[in-house]
KEKOL-904173 format. One record per residue (C-alpha): x negated, y, z. Coordinates in steps of 0.5 Angstrom, whole numbers, padded with zeros to 4 digits, always signed. Each point is the difference from the previous one (the first is absolute). Layout:
N
XYZ...
% end
This chain:
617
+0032-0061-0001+0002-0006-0003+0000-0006+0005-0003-0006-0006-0008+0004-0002-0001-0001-0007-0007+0002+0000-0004+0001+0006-0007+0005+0000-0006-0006-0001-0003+0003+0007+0005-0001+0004+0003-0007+0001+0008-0001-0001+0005-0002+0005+0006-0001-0005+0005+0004+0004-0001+0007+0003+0005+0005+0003+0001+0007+0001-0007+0004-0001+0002+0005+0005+0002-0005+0006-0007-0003-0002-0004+0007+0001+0004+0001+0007-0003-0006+0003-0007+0001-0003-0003+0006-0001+0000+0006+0004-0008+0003+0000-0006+0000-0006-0005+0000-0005+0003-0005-0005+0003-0005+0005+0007+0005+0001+0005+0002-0005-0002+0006-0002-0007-0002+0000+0003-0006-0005+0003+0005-0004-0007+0005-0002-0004+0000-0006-0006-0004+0000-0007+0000-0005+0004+0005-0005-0002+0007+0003-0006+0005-0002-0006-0002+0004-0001+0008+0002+0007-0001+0004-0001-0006+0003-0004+0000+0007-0007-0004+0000+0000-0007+0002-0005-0002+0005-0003-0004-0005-0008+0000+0000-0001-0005-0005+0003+0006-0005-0006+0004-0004+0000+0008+0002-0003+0004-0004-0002+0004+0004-0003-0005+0004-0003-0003-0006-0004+0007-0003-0003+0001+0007-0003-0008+0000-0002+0002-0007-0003+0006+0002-0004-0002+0005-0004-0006-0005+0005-0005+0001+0002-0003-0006+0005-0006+0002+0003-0004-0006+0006-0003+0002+0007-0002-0003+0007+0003+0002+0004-0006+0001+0008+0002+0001+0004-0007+0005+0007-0002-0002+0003-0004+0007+0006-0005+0001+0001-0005+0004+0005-0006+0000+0004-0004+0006-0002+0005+0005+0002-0002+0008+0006+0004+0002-0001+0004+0007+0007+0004-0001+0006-0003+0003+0007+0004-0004-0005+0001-0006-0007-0002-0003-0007+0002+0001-0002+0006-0002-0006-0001-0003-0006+0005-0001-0008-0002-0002-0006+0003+0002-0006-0002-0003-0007+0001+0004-0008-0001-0002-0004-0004+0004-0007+0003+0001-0005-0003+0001-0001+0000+0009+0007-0003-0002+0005+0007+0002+0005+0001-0004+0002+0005-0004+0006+0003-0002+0000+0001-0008+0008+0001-0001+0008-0001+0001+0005-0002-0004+0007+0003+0001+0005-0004+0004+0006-0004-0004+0006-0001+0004+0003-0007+0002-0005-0004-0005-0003-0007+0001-0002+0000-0007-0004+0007-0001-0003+0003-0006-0003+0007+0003-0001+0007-0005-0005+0003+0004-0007-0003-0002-0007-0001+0003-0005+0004-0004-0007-0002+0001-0008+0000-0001-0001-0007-0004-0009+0000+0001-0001-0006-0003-0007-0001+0003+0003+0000+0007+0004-0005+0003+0007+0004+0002+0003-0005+0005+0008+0003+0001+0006-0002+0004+0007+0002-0001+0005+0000+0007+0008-0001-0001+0004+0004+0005+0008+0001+0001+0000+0008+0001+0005+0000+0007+0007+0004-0003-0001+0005+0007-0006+0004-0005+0005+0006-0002-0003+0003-0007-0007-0002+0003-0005-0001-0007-0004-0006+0000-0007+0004+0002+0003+0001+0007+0002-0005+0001-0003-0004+0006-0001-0008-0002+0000-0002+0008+0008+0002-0001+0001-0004-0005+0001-0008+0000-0005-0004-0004+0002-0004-0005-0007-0004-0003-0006+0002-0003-0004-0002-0006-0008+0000-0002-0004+0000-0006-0005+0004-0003+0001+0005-0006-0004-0004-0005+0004-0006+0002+0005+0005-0004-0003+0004-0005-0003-0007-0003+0006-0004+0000+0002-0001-0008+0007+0004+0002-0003+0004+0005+0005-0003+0005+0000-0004+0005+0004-0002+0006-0002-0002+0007+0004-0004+0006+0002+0006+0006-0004-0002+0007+0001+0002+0007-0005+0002+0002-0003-0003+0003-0002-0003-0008+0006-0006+0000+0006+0000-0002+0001-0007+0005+0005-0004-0002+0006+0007-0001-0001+0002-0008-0001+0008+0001+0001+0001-0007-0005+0001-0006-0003+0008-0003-0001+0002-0007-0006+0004-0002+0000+0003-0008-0007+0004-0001+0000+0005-0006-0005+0004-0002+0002+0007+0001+0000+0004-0007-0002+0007+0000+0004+0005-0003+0003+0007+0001+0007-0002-0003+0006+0000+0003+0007+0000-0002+0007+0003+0003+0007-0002-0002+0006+0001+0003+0005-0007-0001+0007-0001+0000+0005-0006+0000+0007+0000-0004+0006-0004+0003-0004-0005+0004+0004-0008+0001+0003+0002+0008-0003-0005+0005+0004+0002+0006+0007+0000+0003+0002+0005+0004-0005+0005-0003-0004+0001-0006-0007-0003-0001-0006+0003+0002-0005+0001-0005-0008+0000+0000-0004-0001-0005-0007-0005+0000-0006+0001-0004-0004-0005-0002-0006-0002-0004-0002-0007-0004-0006-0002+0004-0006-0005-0003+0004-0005+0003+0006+0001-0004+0004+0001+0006+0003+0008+0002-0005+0004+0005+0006+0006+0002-0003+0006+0000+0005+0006+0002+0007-0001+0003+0005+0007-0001+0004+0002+0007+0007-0004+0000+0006+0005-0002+0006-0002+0004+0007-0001-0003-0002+0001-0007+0001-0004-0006-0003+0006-0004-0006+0001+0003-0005+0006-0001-0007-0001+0003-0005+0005+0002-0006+0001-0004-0005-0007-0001-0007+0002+0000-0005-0006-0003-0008+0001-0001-0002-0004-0006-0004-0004+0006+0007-0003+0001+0002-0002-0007-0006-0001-0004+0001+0001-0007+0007+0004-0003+0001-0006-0003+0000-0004+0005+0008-0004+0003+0001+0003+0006+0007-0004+0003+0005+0004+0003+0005-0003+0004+0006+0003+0004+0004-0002+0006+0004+0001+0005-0003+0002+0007+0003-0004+0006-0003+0000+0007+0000-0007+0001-0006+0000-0005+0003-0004-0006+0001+0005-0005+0004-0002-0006-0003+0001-0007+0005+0004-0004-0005-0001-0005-0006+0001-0004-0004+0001-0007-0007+0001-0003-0002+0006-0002-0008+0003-0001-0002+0007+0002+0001+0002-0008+0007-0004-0001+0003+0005+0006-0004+0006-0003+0004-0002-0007+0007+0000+0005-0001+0006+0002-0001+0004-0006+0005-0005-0004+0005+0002+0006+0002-0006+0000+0001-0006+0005-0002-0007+0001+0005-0006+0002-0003-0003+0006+0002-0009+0001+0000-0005+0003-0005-0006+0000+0004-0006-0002-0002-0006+0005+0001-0006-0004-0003+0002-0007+0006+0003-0003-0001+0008-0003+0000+0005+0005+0005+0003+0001+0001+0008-0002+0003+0005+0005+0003+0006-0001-0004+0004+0005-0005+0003-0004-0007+0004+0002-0001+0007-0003-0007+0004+0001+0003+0008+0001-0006+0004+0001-0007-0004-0002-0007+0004+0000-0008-0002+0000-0004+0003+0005-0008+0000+0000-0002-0001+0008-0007+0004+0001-0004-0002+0006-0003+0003+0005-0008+0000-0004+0005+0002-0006+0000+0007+0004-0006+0000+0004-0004-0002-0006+0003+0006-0004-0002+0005+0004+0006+0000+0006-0004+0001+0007+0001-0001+0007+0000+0005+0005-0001-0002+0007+0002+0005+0006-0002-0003+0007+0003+0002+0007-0002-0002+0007+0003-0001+0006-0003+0005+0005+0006-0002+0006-0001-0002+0008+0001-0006-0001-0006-0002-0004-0004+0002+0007-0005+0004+0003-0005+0000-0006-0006+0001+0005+0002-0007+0004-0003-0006-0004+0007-0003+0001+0003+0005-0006+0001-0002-0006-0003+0007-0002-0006-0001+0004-0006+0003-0005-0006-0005+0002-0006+0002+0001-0003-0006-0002+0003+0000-0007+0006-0005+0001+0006+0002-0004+0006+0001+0004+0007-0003-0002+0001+0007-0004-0006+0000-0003+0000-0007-0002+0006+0001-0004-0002+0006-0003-0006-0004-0002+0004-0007-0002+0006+0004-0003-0005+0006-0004-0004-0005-0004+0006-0002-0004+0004+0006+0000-0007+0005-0003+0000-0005-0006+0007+0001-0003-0001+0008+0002-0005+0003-0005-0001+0006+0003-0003-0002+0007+0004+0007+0002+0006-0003+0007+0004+0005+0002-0001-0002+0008+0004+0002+0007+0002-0002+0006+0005+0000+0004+0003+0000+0008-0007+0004+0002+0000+0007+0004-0004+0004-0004-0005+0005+0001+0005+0006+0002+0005-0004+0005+0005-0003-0006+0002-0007-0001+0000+0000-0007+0003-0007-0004-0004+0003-0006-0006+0002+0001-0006+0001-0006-0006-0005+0003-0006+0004-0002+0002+0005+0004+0002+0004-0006+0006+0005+0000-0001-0001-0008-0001-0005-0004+0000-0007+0004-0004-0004-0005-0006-0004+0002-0005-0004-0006+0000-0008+0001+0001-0005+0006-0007+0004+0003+0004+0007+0001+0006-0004+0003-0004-0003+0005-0004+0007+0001+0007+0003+0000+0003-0004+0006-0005+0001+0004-0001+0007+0000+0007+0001+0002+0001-0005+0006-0006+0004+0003+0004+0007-0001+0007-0004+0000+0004-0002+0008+0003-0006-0002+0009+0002+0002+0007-0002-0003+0004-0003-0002-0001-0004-0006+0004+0003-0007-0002-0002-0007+0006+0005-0002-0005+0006-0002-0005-0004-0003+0005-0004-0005+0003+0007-0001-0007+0002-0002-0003-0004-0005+0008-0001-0003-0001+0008-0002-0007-0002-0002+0003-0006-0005+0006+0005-0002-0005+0005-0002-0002-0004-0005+0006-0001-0003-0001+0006-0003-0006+0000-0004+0000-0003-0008-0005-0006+0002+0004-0003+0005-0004-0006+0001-0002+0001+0008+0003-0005+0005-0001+0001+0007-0002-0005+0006+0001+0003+0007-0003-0004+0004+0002+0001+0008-0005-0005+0006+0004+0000+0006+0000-0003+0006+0007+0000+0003+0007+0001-0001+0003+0006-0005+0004+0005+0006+0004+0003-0006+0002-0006-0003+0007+0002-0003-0005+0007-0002-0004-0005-0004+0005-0003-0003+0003+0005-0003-0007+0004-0002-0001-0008-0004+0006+0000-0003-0001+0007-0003-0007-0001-0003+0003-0007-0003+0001+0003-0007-0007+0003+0000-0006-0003-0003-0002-0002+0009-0001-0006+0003-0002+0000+0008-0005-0005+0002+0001+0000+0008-0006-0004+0003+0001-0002+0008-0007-0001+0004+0000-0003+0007+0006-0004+0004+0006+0003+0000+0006-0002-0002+0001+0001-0007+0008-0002-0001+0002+0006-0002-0004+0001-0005+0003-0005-0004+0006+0003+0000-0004+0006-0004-0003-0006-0005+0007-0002-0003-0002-0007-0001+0007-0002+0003+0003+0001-0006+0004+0006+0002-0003+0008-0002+0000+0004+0005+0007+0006+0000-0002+0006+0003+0004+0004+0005+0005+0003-0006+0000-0007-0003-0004+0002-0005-0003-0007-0003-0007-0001-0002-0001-0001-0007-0006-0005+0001-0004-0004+0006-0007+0005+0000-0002-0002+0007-0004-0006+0002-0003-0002+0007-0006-0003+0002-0003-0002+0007-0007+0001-0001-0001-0006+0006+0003-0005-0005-0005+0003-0004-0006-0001+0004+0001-0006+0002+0000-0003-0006+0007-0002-0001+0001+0004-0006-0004+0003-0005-0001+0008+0001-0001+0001-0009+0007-0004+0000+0004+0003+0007-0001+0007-0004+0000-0001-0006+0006-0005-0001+0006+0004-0001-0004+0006-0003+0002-0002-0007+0006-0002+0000+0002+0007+0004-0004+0004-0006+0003-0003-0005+0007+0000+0003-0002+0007+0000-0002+0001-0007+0006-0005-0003+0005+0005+0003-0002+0006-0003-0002-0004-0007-0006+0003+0001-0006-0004-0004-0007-0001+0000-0004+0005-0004-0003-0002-0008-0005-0004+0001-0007+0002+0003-0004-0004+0004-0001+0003+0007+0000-0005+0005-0002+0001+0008-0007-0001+0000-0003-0003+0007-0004+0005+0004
% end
């Protein structure tokens, strides 16, 4: 690293002389997100949507969530708006470095709660931050949509933690800003930049720095394009080393100034640098022909990153240097009017393809069906169904007990995408007739088929069984994972193969045979199944979530076999009845994205097409 910076990363501020990146990374990082090293070093924006975890981004459209609205009359217009962030003269928190500052944007509703729409990623020691990850949200133009945008400097203890777990009471507040998003959208840029309070809604006398919101309408496309980029005989930035080269992308805003919309991982030591793949969706870039800037530089831990250099090249002008085989030089912009000047260091475009990216309607639509299976929890700890205190208590008055609620909650939107009506229904944890615990047994009582027709026959199902079923133990998910897995791998089989099965399990406590179940999930990952697990009733749900790898990690089983993707999802049924998130978006919000990681791996594509939408019952 050389002691004079000829150029510095216009998102970070320069100190003019640095020493070693190394004695810098020991005093400043030891733990998480993008605040320590590692994190610093990944890949951001540039990855397949399919491989990538869902963000707790409310604000984004779901398909699923949209055809079901549809389907029940509900015809809302509306236009998807993308938010591109950045702020200036940020307050600095740290001591042996600068803040490490994340965003997080809230809607405020109308009795005035907030409501969380989206994170951006966390930039490591940056007072001046320009944020990849964007906000998407529904822009009605008819409503007022006020919105608050929150600064964080992400605490460096938070090890390998994504950003949606993060928990923003451990976090130091850095200032907040308001606006409404017609107040954007209406700008003749479509930018604006609001003063950072406190929040109390001053920023008193201590200036807290300013925010920057760019709205872009989203463009619906199904294109994308994956390459693999390469750098030939980059200057060296370093002394005692070599430079450590990451590549940023970025693309001209209506402004005129750059938006970046994906950033490679940092190779480390390499002057001739190759990186994994880059995926970008025309809902990125826009046109083939529109410049996109691409820079170079070269990692340091303190945040200010050296620019190695850059150039400007469309999406069409590097698909042109892929097929040429040839390279591109990168230079230097001149700072005082003179001609830039060209480096020897060149971009070369080894692998280059357009991919079409279908949508979940895209199968749904031609004919791919959803399957949905039910399990119930028949364990002791759900109590005694004949005392009124039990969460399976059958009231003679009618009213729904937590099991039934949530089958009546979770089956309303379930039958719409199974076009069959036919659940497959078991129990688990219960004595059977015949003095056996089974932890998969049939719920109609059948030793056949285990089929029952609609929501109505579920609920006849299950009251039938708790009054021939003793309630016993202990709680395993393992035999009924492993049933519906056969079930989804049996369907692999057949020529059609458009079935994609949904297990849904309603518990109401902690999993006994939690490294069982681990490792049933991890074998069925590579088949057509997601698991839905729905808690009822108070308990501690902690271990739950170490199932719904949100956390950013896939589970590994006790052979260290790895999961090939997240197909779990967790919902607390009482977070649902008490109205704090919506029961059509608890379930249906990772369903999409867990079905087309599915179809995508197996490059398996919609049907010719045929109109055969689900129809509401």
């Amino acid at each position: 690293m050389s002691a004079t910076l000829e150029y510095k990363e216009n998102t970070c501020e320069s100190s003019g002389t640095i020493s070693c990146k190394e004695i810098l990374g020991v005093l400043q990082r030891m733990g998480g997100c993008f605040s320590d090293m590692q994190g610093g070093k990944q890949a951001v924006g540039g990855l397949r949507e399919a491989e990538t975890h869902t963000r707790n981004n409310n604000g984004t459209q779901n398909d699923a969530v949209d055809l079901f609205y549809k389907s029940q009359g509900f015809q809302q217009l509306f236009t998807q708006v993308e938010l591109s962030l950045s702020a200036s003269n940020l307050l600095d928190r740290d001591i042996a470095s600068k803040s490490d500052p994340m965003v997080v944007v809230f809607a405020k509703t109308i009795d005035g709660k907030l409501e969380e729409l989206g994170r951006t990623e966390v930039i490591m020691n940056c007072l001046n931050p320009e944020w990849i990850e964007k906000i998407s949200v529904a822009f009605h133009f008819e409503i007022v949509q006020p919105l608050e945008f929150h600064v964080y400097d992400i605490d460096t203890k938070y090890h390998s933690v994504p950003t949606k777990t993060l928990k923003l009471r451990d976090q130091e507040f850095l200032g907040m800003a308001c606006c409404t998003l017609s107040e954007i959208v209406t700008k003749p840029r479509r930018s604006l930049t609001l003063r950072l309070q406190n929040k109390s809604g001053n920023g008193g006398s201590r200036n807290l720095g300013a925010i920057t919101v760019n709205a872009e309408e989203t463009v619906a496309s199904r294109s994308a394009v994956e390459m693999v980029l390469r750098c030939s005989h980059l200057d060296n930035k370093d002394v005692f080393s070599k430079s450590d080269p990451f590549l940023r992308i970025s693309r001209i805003a209506e402004s005129g100034g750059y938006i970046p919309i994906c950033k490679t991982e940092v190779i480390n030591d390499n002057l001739n640098p190759k990186w994994k793949p880059v995926y970008l969706s025309a809902n990125k870039f826009g046109s083939k022909d529109n410049p996109l800037v691409i820079e170079c530089f070269d990692f340091n831990s303190s945040g200010d990153h050296v620019l190695i250099g850059k150039l400007q090249k469309s999406v069409a002008d590097l698909e042109k240097l892929y097929k040429e085989r040839t390279g591109v030089n990168f230079f230097i912009p001149s700072t005082r009017h003179r001609q830039d000047k060209v480096l020897k260091g060149q971009l070369f475009v080894d692998q280059y393809c357009e991919k079409e990216q279908f949508s979940f309607i895209d199968y749904i639509s031609s004919g791919f069906e959803l399957n949905f299976m039910v399990a119930v929890d028949f364990t002791a700890s759900n109590g005694d169904p004949q005392r009124s205190d039990s969460l399976h208590y059958i009231d003679p008055y009618g009213r729904l007990n937590s099991y039934q609620k949530a089958i009546m909650e979770v089956g309303e939107v379930i039958q719409f995408y199974d076009s069959d009506r036919q659940f497959p229904a078991w129990g688990f944890g219960g004595n059977i007739p015949g003095g056996t615990v089974s932890h998969c047994f049939n719920l109609n009582g059948s030793s056949g088929a285990s089929e029952v027709v609609g929501i109505e026959g579920i609920m006849d199902a299950y009251a039938s069984a708790l009054r021939s079923v003793t309630l016993s133990g202990p709680t395993l998910f393992g035999p009924v994972i492993n049933m519906a897995a056969q079930i989804a791998a049996q369907s692999l089989t057949s020529h059609s193969n458009t079935k994609y099965y949904v297990l849904l399990i309603i518990t109401d406590g902690v999993v006994t045979d939690l490294q069982e179940t681990i490792n049933a999930i991890v074998k069925a990952s590579d088949l057509p199944l997601s698991i839905l697990i729905v808690g009822v009733g108070g308990a501690d749900f902690t271990s739950m979530e170490v199932l719904d790898a949100d956390n950013g990690r896939r589970l590994e089983s006790s052979s260290d076999r790895v999961a090939t993707r997240d197909i779990v999802q967790f919902v607390p049924m009482r977070e649902v009845q008490s109205g704090q998130i919506s029961v059509v978006q608890a379930l249906l919000e990772e369903l999409p994205q867990q079905f087309l990681s599915f179809m995508r791996s197996r490059d398996i594509k919609p049907l010719p097409s045929t109109s055969t939408m689900p129809q509401s019952y």
